[in-house]
C-alpha positions in Angstrom: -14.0 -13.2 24.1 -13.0 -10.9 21.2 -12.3 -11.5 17.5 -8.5 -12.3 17.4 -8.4 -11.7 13.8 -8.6 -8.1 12.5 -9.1 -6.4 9.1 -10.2 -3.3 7.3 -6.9 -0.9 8.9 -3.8 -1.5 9.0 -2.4 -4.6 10.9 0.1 -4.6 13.7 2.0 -6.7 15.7 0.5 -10.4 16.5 -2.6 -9.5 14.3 0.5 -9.5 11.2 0.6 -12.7 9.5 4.5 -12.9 9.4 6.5 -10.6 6.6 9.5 -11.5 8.5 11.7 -11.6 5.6 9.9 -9.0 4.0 10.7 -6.7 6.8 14.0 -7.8 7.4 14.9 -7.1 4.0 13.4 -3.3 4.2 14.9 -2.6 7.1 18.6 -3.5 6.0 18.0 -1.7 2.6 16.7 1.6 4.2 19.3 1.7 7.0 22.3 0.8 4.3 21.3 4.2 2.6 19.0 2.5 -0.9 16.1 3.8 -1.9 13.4 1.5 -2.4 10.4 1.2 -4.6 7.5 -1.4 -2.8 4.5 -2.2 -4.9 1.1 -4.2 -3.9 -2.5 -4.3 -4.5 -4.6 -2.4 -2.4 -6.0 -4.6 0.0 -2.6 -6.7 0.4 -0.7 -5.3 3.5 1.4 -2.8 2.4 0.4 -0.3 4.8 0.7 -3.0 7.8 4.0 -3.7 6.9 5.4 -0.4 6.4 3.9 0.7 9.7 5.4 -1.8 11.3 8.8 -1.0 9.6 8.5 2.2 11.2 7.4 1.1 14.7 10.5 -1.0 14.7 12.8 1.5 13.8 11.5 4.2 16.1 13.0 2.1 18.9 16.2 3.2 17.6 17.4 6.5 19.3 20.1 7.1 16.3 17.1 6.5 13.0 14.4 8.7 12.6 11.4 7.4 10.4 8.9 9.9 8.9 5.4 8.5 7.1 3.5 10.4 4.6 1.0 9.0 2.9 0.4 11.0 -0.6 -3.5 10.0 -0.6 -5.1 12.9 1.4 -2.8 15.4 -0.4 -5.1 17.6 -3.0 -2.6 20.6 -3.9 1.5 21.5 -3.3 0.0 23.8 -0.9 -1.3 20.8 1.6 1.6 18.8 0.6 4.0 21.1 1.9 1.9 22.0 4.8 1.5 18.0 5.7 4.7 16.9 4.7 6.3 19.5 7.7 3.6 18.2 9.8 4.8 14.8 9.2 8.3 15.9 9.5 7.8 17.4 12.9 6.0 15.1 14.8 9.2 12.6 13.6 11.5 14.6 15.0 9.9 16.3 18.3 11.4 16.1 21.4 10.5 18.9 23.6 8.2 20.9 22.1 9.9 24.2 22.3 13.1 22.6 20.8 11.5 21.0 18.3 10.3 24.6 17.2 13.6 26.0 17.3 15.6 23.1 15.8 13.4 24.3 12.5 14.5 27.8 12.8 17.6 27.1 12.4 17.5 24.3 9.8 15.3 26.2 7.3 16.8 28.7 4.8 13.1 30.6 4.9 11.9 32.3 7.7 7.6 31.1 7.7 5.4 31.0 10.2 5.8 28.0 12.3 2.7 26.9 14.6 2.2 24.6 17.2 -1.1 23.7 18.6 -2.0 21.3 20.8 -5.5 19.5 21.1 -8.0 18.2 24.3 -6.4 14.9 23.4 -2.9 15.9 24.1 -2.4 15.4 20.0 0.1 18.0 19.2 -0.3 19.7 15.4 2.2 21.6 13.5 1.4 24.1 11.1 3.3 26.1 8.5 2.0 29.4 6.5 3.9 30.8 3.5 3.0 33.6 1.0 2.0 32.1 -3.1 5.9 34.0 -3.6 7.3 31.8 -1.2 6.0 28.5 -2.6 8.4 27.4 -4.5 11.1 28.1 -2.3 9.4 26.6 1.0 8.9 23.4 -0.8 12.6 23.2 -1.6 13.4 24.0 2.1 10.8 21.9 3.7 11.8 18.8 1.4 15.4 19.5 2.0 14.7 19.3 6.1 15.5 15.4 6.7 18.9 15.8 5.3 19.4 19.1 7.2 18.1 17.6 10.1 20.5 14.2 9.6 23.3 16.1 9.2 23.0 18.5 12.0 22.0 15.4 14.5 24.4 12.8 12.4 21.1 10.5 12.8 19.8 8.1 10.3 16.1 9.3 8.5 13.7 6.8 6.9 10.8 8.8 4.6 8.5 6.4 3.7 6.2 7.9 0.8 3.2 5.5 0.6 0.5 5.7 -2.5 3.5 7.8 -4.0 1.8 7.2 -7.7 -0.7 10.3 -6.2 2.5 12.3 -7.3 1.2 11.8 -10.7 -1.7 14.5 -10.3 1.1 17.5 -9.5 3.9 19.3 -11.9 6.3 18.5 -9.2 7.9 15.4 -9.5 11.2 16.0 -11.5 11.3 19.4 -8.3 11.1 16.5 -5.8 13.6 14.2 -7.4 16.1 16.7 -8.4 16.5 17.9 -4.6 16.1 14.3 -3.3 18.8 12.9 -5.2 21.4 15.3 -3.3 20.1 13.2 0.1 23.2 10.7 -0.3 23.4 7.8 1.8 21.9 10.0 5.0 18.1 10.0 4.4 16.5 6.6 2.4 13.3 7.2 0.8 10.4 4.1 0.6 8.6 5.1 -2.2 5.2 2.9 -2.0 2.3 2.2 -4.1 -0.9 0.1 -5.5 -1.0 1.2 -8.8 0.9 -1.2 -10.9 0.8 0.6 -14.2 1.8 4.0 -13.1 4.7 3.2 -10.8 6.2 1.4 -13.7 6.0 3.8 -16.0 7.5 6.5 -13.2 10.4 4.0 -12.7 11.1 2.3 -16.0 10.2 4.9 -18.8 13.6 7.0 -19.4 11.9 9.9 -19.9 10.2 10.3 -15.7 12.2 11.7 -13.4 12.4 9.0 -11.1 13.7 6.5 -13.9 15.3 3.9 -12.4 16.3 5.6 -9.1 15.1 3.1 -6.3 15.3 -1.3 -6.3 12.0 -2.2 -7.1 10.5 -4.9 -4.8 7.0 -6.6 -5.3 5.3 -7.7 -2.2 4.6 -11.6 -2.3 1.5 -13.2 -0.8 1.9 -15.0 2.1 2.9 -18.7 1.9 0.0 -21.4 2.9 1.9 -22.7 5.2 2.6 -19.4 7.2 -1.4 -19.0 7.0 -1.8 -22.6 8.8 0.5 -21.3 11.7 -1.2 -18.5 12.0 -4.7 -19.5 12.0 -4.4 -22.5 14.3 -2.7 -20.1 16.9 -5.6 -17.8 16.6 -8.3 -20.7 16.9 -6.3 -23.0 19.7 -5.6 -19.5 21.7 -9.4 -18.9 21.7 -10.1 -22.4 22.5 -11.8 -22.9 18.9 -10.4 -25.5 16.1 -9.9 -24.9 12.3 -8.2 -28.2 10.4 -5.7 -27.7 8.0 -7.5 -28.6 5.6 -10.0 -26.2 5.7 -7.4 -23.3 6.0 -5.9 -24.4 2.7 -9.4 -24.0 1.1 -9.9 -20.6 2.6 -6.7 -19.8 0.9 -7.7 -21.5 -2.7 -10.8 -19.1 -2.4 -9.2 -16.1 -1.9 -5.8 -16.5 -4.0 -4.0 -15.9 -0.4 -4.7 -12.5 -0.9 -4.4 -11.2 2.7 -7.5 -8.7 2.8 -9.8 -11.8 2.3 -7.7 -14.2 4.4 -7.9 -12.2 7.9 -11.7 -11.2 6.8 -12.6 -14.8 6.1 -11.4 -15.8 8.7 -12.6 -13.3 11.3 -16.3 -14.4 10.0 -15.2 -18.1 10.7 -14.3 -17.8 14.1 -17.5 -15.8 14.7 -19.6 -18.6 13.0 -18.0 -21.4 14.3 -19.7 -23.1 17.7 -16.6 -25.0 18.4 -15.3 -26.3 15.9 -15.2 -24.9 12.0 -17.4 -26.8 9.5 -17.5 -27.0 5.9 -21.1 -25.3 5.8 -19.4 -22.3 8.0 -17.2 -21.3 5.1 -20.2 -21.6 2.6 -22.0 -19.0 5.0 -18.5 -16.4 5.4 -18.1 -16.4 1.7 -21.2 -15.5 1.4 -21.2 -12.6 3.9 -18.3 -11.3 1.7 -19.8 -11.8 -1.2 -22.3 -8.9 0.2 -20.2 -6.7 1.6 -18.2 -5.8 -1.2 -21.6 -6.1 -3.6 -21.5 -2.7 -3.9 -17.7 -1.9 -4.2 -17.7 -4.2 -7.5 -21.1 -3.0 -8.9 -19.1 0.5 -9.0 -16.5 -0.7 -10.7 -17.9 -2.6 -12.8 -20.4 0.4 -13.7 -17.8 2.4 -14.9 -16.6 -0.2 -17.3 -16.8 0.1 -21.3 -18.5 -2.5 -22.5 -15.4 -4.5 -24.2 -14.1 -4.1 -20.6 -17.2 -6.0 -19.4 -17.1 -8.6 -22.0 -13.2 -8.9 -21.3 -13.4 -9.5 -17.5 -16.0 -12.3 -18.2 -13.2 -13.7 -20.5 -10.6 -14.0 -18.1 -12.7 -15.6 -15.3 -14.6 -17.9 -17.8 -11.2 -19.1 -19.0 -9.1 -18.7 -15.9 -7.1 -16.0 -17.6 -5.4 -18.3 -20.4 -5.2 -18.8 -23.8 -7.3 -15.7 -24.2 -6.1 -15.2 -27.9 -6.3 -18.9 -29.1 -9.5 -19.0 -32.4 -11.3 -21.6 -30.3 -11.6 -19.5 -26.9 -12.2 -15.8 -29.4 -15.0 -17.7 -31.1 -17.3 -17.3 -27.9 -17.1 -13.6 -27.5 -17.9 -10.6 -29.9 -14.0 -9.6 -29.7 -11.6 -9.7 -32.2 -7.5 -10.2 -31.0 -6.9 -7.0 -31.4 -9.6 -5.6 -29.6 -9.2 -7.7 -26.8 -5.4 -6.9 -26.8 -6.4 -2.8 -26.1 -8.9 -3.8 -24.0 -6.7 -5.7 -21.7 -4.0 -2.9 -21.9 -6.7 -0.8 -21.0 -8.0 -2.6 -17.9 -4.2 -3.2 -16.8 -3.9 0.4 -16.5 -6.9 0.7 -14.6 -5.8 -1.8 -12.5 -8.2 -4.0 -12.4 -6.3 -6.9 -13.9 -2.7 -7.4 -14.5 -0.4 -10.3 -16.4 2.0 -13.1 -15.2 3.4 -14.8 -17.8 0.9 -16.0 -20.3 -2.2 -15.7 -17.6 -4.0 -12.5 -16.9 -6.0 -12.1 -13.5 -7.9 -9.8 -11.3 -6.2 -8.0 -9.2 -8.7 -8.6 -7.0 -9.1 -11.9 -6.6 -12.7 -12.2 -4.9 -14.0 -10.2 -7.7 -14.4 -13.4 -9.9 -16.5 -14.4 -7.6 -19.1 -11.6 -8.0 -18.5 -11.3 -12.0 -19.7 -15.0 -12.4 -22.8 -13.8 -10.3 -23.7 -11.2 -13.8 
């Protein structure tokens, strides 16, 4: 019998510990017309949920959705080149029309390709002249709205891991032709890195300064995760108490990475039934699977940033600044205060209300290890 919980890739359908509001909310936002900043950890299901988003929408004949994730792009050049890619395989019908629908939407005349591979997998390429770049991205960014205008059809760009925008002079180019888009194409601007996302959206000087709503993915309630789990465990004729689920869920903050991980390793474990001892054993095979992920980060860490991290677990991330709690480290208040600034960029920990925290959670774990 396999594994009914899954991790690593992104989640779909039944494997999806709910969202339902989440989603509901994204899709009545996108197809009203807003633009909409989404931000969450890596590791927290923001990839899931957006693919799913789209999967739901591409059952409607009059919405198009187009998903580009802004993580394998390295120059303009392969953005433009991917982005049409992207663009394409949204919109293709037949693939001759397809073809010819962008001859006649774009204002430049390149070299459109089509290839297709042993697999059936059909590729779309685009070559332009270094003259021509600046005009074919206008055109190519421009082609949703052409193309929902022509068709009078909704289109849905979802952007994830936009804050990669960061690395190329084009973001006020990209906003400035966006921002003639109207009401006919809705842009999903996604990300995982806290601090640079807010400074794109909040500082008045960035181009895309305050030009989307801004929603922050929430973990997933404990009681969702009971619901969940016990389907998985009664469906595979296995048994998990409630009890033990809400431990699993101390452990790993509810973070969903280490949810569906912990718990895949649990239902592999467990004979029958789940026992205590079994959860000692998964946490454990976590612990050494991301050994090496952490021993990197932590590597590349100054040493106030080392002493610093300590802090916040030692201390549960409160009352960092207090005399008592700053007697038992080398830091003085202000260094610790550009030292956590420092780390909240890096984002490796971040700040709700008076308590700092990892932004990954399992993490504390390993640091209490050093």
């Amino acid at each position: 019998m396999n594994n009914p919980f899954y991790f690593g890739n992104e989640v779909y359908s039944d494997n999806l510990c709910n969202r339902v509001d989440e989603l509901s909310e994204l899709r009545q936002d996108a197809l009203g017309g807003l633009n909409i900043l989404l931000f969450a950890p890596r590791r927290f299901g923001k990839t899931s949920l957006l693919k799913k988003l789209q999967n739901d929408l591409q059952h409607d004949e009059n919405t198009k959705v187009i998903f580009f994730d802004w993580f394998s792009v390295t120059t303009v050049e392969e953005f433009i080149e991917k982005y049409f890619h992207a663009i394409a395989s949204a919109f293709e019908s037949k693939n001759d029309e397809v073809v010819k629908l962008f001859k006649d939407l774009l204002q430049i005349r390149p070299n459109i390709t089509m290839k297709i591979s042993q697999a059936k997998k059909i590729s779309y390429g685009l070559s332009f002249t270094k003259k021509e770049l600046e005009s074919t991205f206008e055109d190519i960014v421009n082609l949703p709205y052409q193309y929902a205008k022509k068709t009078d059809k909704k289109v849905i760009v979802i952007f994830d891991e936009f804050q990669e925008i960061e690395q190329f002079d084009i973001e006020k180019n990209l906003r400035t032709i966006i921002q003639a888009h109207s009401i006919d194409v809705s842009y999903i601007f996604s990300g995982s890195k806290k601090s640079i996302l807010n400074s794109m959206y909040n500082d008045k000087s960035r181009a895309f300064y305050k030009s989307a709503k801004y929603n922050i993915i929430k973990e997933i309630k404990l009681d969702d995760w009971i619901v969940f789990a016990n389907e998985k465990f009664t469906k595979t004729d296995k048994f998990i108490t409630n009890k033990q689920i809400e431990r699993i869920y101390d452990l790993t903050d509810g973070f969903p990475y280490y949810m569906q991980q912990l718990l895949y390793l649990l239902w592999d474990i467990a004979q029958k039934s789940v026992q205590d001892e079994d959860i000692v054993k998964a946490l454990k095979l976590m612990y050494e699977r991301e050994y090496n992920l952490y021993a990197y980060i932590y590597s590349s860490l100054t040493p106030n940033q080392k002493i610093t991290l300590k802090y916040i677990v030692e201390f549960g991330g409160r009352n960092l600044y207090s005399n008592e709690n700053l007697a038992q480290t080398a830091l003085s208040a202000s260094t610790l205060k550009s030292t956590l600034e420092s780390l909240m960029k890096k984002d490796i920990c971040d700040r709700l209300g008076d308590k700092y925290y990892l932004v990954d959670p399992f993490m504390r774990y390993w640091l209490k290890e050093k």
